[in-house]
Chimera marker file (.cmm) of the C-alpha trace (Angstrom):
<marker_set name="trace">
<marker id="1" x="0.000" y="0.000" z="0.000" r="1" g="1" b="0" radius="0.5"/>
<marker id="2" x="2.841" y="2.579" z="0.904" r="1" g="1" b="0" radius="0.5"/>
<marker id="3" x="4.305" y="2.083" z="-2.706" r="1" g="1" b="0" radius="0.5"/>
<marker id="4" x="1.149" y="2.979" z="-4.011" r="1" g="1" b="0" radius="0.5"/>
<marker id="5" x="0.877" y="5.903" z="-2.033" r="1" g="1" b="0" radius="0.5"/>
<marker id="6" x="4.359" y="6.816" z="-3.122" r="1" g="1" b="0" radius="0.5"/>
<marker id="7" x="3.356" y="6.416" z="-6.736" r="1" g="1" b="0" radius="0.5"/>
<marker id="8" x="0.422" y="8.370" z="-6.519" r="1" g="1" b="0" radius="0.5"/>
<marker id="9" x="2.788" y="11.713" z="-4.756" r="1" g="1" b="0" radius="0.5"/>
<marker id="10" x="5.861" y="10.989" z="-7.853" r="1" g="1" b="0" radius="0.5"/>
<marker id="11" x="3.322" y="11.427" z="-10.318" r="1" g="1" b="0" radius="0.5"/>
<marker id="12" x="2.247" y="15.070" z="-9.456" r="1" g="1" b="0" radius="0.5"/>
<marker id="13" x="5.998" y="15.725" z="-8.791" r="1" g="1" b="0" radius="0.5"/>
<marker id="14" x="7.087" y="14.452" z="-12.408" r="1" g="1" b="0" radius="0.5"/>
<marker id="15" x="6.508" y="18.037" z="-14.068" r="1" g="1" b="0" radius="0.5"/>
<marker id="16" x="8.440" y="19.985" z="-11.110" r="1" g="1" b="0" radius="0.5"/>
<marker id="17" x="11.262" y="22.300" z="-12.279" r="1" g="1" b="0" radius="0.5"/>
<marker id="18" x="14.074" y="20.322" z="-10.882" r="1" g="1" b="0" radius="0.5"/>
<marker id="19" x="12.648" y="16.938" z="-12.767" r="1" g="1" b="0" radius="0.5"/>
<marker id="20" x="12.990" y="18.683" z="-15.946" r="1" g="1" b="0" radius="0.5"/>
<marker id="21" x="16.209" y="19.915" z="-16.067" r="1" g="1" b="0" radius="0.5"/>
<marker id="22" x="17.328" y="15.762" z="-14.542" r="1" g="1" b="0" radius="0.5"/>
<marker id="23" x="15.232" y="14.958" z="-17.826" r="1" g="1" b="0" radius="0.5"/>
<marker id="24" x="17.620" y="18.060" z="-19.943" r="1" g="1" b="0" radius="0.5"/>
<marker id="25" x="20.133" y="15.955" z="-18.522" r="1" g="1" b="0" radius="0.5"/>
<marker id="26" x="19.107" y="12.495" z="-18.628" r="1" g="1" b="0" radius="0.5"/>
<marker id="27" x="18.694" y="13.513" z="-22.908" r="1" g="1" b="0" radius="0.5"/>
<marker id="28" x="22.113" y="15.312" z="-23.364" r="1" g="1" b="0" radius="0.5"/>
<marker id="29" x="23.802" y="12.634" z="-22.099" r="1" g="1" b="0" radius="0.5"/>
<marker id="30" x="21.712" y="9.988" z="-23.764" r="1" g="1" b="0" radius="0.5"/>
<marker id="31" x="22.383" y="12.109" z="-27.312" r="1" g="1" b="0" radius="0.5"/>
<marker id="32" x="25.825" y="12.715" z="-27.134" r="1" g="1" b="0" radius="0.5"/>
<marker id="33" x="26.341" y="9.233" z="-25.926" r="1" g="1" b="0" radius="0.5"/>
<marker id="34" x="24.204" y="8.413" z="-29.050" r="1" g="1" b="0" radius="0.5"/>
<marker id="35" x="25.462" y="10.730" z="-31.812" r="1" g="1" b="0" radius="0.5"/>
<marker id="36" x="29.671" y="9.763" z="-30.825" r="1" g="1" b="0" radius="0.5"/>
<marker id="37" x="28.476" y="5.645" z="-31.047" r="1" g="1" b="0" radius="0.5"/>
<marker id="38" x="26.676" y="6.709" z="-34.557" r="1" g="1" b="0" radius="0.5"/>
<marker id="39" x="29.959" y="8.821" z="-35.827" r="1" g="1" b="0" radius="0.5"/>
<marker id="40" x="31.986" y="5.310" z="-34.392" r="1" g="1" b="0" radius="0.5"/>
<marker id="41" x="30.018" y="2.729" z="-36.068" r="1" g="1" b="0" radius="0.5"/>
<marker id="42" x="29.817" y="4.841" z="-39.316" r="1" g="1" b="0" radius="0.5"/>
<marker id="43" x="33.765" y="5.510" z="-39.728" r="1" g="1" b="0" radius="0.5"/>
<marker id="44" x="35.591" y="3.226" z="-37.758" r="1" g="1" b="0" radius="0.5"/>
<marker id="45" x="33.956" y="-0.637" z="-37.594" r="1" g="1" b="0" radius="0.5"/>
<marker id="46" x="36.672" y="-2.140" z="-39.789" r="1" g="1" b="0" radius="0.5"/>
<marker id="47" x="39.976" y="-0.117" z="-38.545" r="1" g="1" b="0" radius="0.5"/>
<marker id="48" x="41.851" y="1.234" z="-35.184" r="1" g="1" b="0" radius="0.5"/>
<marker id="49" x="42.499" y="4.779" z="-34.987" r="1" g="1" b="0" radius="0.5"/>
<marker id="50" x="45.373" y="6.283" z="-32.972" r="1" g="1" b="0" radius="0.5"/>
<marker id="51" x="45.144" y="9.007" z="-31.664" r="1" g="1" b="0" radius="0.5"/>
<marker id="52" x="48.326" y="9.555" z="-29.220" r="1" g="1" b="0" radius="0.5"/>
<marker id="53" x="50.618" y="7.670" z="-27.288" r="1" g="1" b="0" radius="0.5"/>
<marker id="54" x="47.646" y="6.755" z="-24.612" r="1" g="1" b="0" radius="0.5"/>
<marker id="55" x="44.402" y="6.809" z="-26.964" r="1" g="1" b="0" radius="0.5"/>
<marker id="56" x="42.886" y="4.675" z="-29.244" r="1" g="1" b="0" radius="0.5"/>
<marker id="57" x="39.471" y="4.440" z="-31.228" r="1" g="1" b="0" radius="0.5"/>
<marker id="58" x="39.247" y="1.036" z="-31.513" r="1" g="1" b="0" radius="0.5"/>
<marker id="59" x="35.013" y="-0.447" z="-32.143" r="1" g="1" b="0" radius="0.5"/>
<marker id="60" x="34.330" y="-3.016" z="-30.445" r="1" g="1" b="0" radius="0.5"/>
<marker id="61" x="30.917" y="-4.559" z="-29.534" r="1" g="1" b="0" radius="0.5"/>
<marker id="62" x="30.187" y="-5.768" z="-25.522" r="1" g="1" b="0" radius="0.5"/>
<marker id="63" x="27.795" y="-8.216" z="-24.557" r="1" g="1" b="0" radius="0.5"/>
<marker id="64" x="28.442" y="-7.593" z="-20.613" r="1" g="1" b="0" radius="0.5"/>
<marker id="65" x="27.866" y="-5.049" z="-18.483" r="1" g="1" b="0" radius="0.5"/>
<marker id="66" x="29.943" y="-1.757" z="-18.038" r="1" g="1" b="0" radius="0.5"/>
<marker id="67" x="34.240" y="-2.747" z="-19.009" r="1" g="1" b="0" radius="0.5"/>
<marker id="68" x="33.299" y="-6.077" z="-20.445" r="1" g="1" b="0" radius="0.5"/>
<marker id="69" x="32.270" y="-7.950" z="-17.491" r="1" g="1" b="0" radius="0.5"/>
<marker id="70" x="29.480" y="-10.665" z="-16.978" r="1" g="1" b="0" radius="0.5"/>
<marker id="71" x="30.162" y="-11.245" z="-21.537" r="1" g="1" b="0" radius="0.5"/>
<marker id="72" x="28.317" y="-14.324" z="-22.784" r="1" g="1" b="0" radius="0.5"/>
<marker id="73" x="27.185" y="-15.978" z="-25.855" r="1" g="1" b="0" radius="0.5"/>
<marker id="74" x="24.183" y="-16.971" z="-23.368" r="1" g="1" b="0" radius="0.5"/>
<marker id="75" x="21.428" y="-15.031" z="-24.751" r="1" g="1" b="0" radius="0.5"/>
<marker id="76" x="19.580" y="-16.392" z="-21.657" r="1" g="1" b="0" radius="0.5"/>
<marker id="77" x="21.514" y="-14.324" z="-19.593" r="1" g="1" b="0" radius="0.5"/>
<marker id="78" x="21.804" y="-11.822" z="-21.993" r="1" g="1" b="0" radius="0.5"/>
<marker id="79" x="18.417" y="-11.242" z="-21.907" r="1" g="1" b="0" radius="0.5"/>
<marker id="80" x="18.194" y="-11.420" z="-18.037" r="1" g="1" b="0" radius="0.5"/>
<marker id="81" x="21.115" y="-8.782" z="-17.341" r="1" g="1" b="0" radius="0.5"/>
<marker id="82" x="18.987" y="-6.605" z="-19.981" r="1" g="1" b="0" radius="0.5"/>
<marker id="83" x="16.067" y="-6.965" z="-18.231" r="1" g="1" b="0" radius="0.5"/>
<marker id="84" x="17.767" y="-6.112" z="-14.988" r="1" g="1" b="0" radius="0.5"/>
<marker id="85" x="19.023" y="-3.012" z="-15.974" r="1" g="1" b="0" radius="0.5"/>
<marker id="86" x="15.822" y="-1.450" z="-17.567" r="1" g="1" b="0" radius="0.5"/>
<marker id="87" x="15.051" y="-2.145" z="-13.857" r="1" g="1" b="0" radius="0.5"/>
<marker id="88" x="17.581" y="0.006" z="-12.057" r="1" g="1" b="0" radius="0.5"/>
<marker id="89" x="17.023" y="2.539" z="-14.464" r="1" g="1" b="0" radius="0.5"/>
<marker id="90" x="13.518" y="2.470" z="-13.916" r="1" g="1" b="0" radius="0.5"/>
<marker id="91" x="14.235" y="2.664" z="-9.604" r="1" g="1" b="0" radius="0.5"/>
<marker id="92" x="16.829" y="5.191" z="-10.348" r="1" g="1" b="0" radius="0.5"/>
<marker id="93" x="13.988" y="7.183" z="-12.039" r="1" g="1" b="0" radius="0.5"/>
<marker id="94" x="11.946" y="6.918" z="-9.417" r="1" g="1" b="0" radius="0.5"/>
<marker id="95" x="14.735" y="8.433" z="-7.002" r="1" g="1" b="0" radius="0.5"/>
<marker id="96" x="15.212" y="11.086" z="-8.918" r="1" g="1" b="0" radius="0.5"/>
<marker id="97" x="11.584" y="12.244" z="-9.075" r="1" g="1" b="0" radius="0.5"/>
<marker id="98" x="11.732" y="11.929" z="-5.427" r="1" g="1" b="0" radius="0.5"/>
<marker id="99" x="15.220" y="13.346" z="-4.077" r="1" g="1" b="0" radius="0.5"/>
<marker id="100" x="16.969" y="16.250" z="-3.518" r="1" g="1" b="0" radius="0.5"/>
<marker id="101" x="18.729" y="18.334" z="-6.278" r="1" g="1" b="0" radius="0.5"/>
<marker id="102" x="22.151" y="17.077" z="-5.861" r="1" g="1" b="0" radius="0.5"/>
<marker id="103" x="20.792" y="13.959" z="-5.764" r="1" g="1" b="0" radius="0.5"/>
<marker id="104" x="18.805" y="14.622" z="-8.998" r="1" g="1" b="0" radius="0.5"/>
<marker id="105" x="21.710" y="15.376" z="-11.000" r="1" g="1" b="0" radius="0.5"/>
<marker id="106" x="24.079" y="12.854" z="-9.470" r="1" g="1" b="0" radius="0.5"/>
<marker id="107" x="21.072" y="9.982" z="-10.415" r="1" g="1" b="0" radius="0.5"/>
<marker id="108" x="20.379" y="12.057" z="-13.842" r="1" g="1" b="0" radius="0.5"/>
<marker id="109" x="23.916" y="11.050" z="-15.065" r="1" g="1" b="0" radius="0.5"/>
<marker id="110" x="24.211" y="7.877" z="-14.427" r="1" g="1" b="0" radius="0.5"/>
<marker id="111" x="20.478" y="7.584" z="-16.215" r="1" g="1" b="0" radius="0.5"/>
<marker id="112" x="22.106" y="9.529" z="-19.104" r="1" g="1" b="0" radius="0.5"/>
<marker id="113" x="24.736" y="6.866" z="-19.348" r="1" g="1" b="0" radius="0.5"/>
<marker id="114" x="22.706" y="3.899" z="-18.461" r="1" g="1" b="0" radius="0.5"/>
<marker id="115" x="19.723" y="4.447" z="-20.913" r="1" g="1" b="0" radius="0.5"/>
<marker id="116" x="22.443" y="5.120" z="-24.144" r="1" g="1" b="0" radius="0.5"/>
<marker id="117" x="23.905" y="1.672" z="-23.464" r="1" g="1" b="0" radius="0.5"/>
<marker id="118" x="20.137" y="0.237" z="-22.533" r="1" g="1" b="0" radius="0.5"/>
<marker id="119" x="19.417" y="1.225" z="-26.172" r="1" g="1" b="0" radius="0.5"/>
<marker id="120" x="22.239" y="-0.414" z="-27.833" r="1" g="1" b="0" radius="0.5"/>
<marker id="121" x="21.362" y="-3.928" z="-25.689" r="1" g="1" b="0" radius="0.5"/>
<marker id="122" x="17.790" y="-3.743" z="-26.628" r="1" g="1" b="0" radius="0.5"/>
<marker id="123" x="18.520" y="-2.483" z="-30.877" r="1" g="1" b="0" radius="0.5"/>
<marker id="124" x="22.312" y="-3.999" z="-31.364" r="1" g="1" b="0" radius="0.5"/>
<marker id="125" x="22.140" y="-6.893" z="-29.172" r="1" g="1" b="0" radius="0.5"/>
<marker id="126" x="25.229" y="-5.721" z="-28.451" r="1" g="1" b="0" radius="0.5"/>
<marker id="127" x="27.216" y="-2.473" z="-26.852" r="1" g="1" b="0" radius="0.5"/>
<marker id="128" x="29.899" y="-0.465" z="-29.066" r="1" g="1" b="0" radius="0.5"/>
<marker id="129" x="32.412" y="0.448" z="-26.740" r="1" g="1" b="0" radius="0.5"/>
<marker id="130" x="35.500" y="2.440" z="-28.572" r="1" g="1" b="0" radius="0.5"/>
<marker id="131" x="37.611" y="4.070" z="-26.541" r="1" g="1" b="0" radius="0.5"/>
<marker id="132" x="40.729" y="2.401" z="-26.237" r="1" g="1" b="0" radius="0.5"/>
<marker id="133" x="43.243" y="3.688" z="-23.341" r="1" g="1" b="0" radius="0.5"/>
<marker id="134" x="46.679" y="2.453" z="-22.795" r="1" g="1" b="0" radius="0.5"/>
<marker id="135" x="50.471" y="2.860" z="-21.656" r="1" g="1" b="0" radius="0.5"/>
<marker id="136" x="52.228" y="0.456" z="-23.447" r="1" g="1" b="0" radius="0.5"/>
<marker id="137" x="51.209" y="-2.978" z="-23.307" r="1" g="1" b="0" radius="0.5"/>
<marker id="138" x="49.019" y="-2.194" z="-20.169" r="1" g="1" b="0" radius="0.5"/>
<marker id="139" x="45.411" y="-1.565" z="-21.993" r="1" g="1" b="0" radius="0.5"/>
<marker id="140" x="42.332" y="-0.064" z="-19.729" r="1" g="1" b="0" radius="0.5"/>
<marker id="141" x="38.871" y="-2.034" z="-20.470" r="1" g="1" b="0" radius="0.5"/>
<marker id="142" x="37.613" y="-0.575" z="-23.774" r="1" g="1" b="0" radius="0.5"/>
<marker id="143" x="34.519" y="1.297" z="-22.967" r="1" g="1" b="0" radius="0.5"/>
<marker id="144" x="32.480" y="4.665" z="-24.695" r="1" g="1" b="0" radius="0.5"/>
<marker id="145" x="30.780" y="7.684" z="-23.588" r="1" g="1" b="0" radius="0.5"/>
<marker id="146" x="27.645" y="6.452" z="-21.600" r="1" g="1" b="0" radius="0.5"/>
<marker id="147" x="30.380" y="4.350" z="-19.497" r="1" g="1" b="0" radius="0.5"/>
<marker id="148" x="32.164" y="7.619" z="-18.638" r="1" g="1" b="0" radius="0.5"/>
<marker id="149" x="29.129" y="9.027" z="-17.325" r="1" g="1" b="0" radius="0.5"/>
<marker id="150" x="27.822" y="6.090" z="-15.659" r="1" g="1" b="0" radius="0.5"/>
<marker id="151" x="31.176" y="5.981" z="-13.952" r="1" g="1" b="0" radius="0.5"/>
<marker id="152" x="31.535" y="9.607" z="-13.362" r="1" g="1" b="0" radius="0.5"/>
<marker id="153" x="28.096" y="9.145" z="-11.641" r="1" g="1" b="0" radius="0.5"/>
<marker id="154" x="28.819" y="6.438" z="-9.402" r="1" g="1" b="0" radius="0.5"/>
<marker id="155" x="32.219" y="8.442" z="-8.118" r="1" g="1" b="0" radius="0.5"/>
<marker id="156" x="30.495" y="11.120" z="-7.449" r="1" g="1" b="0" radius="0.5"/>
<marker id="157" x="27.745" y="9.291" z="-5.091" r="1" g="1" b="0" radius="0.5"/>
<marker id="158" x="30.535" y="7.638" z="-3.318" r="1" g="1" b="0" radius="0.5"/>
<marker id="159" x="32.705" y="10.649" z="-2.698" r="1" g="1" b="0" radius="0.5"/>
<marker id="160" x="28.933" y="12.041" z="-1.625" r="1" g="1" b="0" radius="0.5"/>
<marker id="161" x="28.526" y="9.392" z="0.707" r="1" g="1" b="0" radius="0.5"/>
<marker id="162" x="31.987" y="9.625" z="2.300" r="1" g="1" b="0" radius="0.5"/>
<marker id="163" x="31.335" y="13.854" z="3.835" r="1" g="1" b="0" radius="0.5"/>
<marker id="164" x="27.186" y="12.991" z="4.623" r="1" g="1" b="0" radius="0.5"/>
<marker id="165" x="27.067" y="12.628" z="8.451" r="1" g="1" b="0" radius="0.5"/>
<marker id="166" x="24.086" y="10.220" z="8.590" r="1" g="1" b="0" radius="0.5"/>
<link id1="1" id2="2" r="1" g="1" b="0" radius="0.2"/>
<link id1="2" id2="3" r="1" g="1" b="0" radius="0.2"/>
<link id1="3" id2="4" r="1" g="1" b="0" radius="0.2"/>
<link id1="4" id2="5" r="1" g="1" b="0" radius="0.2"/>
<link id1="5" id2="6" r="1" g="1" b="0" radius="0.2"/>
<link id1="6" id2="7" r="1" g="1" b="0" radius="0.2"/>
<link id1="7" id2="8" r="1" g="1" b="0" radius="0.2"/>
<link id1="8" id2="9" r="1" g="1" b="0" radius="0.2"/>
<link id1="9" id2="10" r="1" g="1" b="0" radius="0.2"/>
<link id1="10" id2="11" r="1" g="1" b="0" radius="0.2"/>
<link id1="11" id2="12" r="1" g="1" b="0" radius="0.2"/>
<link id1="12" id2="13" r="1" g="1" b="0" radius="0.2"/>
<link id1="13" id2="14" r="1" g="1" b="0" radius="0.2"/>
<link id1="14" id2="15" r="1" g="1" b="0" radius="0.2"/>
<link id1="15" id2="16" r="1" g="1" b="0" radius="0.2"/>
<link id1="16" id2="17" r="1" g="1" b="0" radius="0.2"/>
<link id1="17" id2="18" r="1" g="1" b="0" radius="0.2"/>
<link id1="18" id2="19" r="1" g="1" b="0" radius="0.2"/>
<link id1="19" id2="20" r="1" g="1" b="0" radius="0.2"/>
<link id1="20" id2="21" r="1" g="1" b="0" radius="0.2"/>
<link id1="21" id2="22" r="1" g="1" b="0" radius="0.2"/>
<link id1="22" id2="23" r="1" g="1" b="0" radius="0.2"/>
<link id1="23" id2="24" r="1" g="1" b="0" radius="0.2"/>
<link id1="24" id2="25" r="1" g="1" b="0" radius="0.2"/>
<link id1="25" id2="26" r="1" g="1" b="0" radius="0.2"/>
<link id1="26" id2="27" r="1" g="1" b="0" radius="0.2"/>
<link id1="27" id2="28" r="1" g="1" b="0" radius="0.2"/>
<link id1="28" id2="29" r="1" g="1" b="0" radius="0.2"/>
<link id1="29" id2="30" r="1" g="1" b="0" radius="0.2"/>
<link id1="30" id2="31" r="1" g="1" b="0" radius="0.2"/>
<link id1="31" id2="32" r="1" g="1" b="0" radius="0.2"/>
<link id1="32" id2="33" r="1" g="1" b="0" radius="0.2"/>
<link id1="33" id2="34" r="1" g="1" b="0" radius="0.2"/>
<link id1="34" id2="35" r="1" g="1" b="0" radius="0.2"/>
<link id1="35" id2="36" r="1" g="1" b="0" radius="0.2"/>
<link id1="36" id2="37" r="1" g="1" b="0" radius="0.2"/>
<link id1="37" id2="38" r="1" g="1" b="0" radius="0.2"/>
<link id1="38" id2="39" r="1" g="1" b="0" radius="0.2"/>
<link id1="39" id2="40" r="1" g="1" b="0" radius="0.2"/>
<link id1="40" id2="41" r="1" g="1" b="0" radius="0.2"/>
<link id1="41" id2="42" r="1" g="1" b="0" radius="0.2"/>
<link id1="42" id2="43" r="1" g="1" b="0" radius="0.2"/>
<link id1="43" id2="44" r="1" g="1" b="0" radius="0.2"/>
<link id1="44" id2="45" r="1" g="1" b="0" radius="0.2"/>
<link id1="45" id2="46" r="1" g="1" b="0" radius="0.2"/>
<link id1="46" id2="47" r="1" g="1" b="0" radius="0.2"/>
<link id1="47" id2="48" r="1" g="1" b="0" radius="0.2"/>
<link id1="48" id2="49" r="1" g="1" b="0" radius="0.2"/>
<link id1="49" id2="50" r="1" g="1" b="0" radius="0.2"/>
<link id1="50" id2="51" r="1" g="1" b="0" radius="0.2"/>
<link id1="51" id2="52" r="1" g="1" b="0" radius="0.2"/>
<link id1="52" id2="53" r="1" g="1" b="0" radius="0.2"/>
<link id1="53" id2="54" r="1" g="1" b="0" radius="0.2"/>
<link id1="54" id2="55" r="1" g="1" b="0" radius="0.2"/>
<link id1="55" id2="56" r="1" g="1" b="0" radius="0.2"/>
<link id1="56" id2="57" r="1" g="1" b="0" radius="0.2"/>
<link id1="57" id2="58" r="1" g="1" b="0" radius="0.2"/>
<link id1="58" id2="59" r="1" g="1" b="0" radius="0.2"/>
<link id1="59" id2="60" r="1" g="1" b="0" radius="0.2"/>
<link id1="60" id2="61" r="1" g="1" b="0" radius="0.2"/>
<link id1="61" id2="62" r="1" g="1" b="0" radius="0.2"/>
<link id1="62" id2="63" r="1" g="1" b="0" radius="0.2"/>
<link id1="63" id2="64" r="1" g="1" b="0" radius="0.2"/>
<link id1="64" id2="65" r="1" g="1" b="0" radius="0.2"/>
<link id1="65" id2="66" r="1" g="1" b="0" radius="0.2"/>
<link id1="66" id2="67" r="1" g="1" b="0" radius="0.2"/>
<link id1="67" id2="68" r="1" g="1" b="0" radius="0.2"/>
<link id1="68" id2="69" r="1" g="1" b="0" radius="0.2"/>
<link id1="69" id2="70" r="1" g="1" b="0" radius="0.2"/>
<link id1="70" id2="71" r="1" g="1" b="0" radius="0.2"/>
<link id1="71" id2="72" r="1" g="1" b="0" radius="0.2"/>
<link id1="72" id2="73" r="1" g="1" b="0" radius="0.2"/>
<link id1="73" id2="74" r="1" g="1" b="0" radius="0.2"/>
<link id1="74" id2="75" r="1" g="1" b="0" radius="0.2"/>
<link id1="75" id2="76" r="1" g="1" b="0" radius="0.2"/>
<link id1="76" id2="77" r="1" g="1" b="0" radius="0.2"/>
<link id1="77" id2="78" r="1" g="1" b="0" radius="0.2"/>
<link id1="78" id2="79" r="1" g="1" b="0" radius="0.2"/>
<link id1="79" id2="80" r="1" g="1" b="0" radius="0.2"/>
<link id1="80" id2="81" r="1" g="1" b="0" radius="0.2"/>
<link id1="81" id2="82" r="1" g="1" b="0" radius="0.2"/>
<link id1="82" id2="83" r="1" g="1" b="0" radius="0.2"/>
<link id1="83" id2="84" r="1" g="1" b="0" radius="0.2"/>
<link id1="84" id2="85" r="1" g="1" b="0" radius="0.2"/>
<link id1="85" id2="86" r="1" g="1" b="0" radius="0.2"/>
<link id1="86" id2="87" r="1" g="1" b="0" radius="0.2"/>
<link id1="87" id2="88" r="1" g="1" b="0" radius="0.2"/>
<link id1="88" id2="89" r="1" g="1" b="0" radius="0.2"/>
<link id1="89" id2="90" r="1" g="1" b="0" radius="0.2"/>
<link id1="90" id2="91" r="1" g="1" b="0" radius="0.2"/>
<link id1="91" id2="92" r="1" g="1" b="0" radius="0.2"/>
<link id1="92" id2="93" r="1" g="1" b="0" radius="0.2"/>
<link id1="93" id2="94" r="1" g="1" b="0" radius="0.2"/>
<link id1="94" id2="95" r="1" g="1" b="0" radius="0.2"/>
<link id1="95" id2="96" r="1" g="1" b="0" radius="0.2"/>
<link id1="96" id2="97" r="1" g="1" b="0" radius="0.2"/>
<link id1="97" id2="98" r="1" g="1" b="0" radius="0.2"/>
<link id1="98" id2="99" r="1" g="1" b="0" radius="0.2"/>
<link id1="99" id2="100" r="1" g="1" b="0" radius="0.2"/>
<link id1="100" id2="101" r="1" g="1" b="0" radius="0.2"/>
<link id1="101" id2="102" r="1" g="1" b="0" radius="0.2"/>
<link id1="102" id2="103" r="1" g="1" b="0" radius="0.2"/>
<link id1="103" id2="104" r="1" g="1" b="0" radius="0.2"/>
<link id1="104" id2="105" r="1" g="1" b="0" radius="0.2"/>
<link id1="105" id2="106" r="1" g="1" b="0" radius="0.2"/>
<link id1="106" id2="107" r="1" g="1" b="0" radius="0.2"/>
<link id1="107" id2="108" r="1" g="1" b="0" radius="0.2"/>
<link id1="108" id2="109" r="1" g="1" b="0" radius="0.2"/>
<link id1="109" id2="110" r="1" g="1" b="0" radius="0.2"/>
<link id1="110" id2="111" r="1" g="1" b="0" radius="0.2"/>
<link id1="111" id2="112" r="1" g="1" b="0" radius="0.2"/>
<link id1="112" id2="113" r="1" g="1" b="0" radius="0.2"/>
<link id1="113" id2="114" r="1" g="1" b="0" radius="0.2"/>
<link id1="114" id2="115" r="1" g="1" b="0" radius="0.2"/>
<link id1="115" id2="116" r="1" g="1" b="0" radius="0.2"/>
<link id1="116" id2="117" r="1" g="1" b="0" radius="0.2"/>
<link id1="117" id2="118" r="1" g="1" b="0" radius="0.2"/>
<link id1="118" id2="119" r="1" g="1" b="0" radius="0.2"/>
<link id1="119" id2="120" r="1" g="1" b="0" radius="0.2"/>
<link id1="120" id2="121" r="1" g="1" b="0" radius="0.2"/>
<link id1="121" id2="122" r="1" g="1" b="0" radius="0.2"/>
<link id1="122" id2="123" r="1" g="1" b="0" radius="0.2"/>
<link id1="123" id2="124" r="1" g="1" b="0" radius="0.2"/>
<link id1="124" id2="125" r="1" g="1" b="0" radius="0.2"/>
<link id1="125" id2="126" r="1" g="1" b="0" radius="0.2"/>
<link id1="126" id2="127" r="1" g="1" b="0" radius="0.2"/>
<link id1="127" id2="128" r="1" g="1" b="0" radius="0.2"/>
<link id1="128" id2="129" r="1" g="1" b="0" radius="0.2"/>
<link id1="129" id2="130" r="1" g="1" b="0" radius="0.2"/>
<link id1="130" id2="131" r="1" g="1" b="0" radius="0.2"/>
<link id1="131" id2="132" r="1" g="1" b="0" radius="0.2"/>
<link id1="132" id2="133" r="1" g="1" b="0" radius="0.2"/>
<link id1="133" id2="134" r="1" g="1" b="0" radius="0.2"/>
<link id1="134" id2="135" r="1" g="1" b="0" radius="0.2"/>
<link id1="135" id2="136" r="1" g="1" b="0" radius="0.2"/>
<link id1="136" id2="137" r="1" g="1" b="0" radius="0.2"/>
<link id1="137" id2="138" r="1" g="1" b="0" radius="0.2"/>
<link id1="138" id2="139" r="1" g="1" b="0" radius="0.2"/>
<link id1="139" id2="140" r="1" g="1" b="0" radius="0.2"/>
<link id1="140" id2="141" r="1" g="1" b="0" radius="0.2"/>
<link id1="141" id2="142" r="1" g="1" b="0" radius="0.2"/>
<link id1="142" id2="143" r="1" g="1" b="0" radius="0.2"/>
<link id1="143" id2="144" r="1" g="1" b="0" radius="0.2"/>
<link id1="144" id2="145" r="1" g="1" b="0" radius="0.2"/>
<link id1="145" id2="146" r="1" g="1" b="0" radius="0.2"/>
<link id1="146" id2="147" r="1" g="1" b="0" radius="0.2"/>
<link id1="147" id2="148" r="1" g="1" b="0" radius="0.2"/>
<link id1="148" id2="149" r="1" g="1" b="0" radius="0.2"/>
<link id1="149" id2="150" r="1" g="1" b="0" radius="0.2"/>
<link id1="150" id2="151" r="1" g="1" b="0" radius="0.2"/>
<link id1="151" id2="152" r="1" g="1" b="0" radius="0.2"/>
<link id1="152" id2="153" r="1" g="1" b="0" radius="0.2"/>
<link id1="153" id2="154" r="1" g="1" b="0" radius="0.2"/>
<link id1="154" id2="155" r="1" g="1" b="0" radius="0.2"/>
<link id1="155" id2="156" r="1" g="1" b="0" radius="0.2"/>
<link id1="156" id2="157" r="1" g="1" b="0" radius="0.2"/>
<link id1="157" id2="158" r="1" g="1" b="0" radius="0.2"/>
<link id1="158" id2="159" r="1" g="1" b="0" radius="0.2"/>
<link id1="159" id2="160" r="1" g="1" b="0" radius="0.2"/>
<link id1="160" id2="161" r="1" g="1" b="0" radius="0.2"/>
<link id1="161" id2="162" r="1" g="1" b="0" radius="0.2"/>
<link id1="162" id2="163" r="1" g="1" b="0" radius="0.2"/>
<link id1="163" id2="164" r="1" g="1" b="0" radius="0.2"/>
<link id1="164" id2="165" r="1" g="1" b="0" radius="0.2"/>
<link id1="165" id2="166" r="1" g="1" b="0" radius="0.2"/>
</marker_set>
């Protein structure tokens, strides 16, 4: 009953100020995740890039989660780690209707990020993850925008929790 009741009070808070500029944010992020995977796809599937001495463009296409991990031919559990994330994105919504502004933009990133690789699972099958760092032989997980933010988000939450008193 209290989820209900909850429910009922996010819907009348949906079109609040605050929850509009999280949904700004939420679409920047999802579009410039979007338009960089669209430029990556278009010009580089079939060659590496260099860029510098520590950065690559380099396409290639994830079936995990974020870096690579939990990557299976499984489409069982595929399918499952898909439907697990439209989840969390769908709680995280829900928190961000209902917290505070830091909150709402700390959440709103991590959306950003979450729903631009969400999209690529549900119309690739698949992730393109590009961005290729390195220092000689020693090679960072390959990963793309939407990870950045996704990451970016998550650090920031931490480093929130770490200076809240309660």
């Amino acid at each position: 009953m209290n989820l209900l009741t909850d429910l009922k009070k996010s819907k009348g808070n949906i079109l609040k100020k605050e929850n509009i500029f999280s949904l700004i944010l939420i679409s920047t992020i999802f579009l410039l995740d979007r338009y960089s995977k669209i430029i990556i796809i278009k010009d580089f599937s079939d060659q590496k890039f260099f860029l510098n001495d520590f950065l690559n463009l380099d396409l290639i296409w994830n079936t995990g989660i974020g870096f690579g991990l939990l990557a299976s031919n499984s489409s069982m559990l595929y399918n499952f780690i898909t439907f697990l994330i439209g989840a969390i994105i769908l709680t995280l919504l829900y928190i961000v209707i209902n917290s505070k502004n830091l909150d709402k933009i700390i959440f709103s990133i991590i959306i950003g990020g979450a729903l631009g690789n969400f999209y690529d699972r549900l119309v690739f099958k698949a992730v393109p993850d590009f961005i290729d760092l390195h220092y000689n032989n020693f090679h960072w997980f390959i990963f793309n925008i939407a990870d950045i933010f996704i990451t970016l988000g998550i650090i920031v939450f931490i480093t929130k929790g770490f200076f809240e008193k309660n």
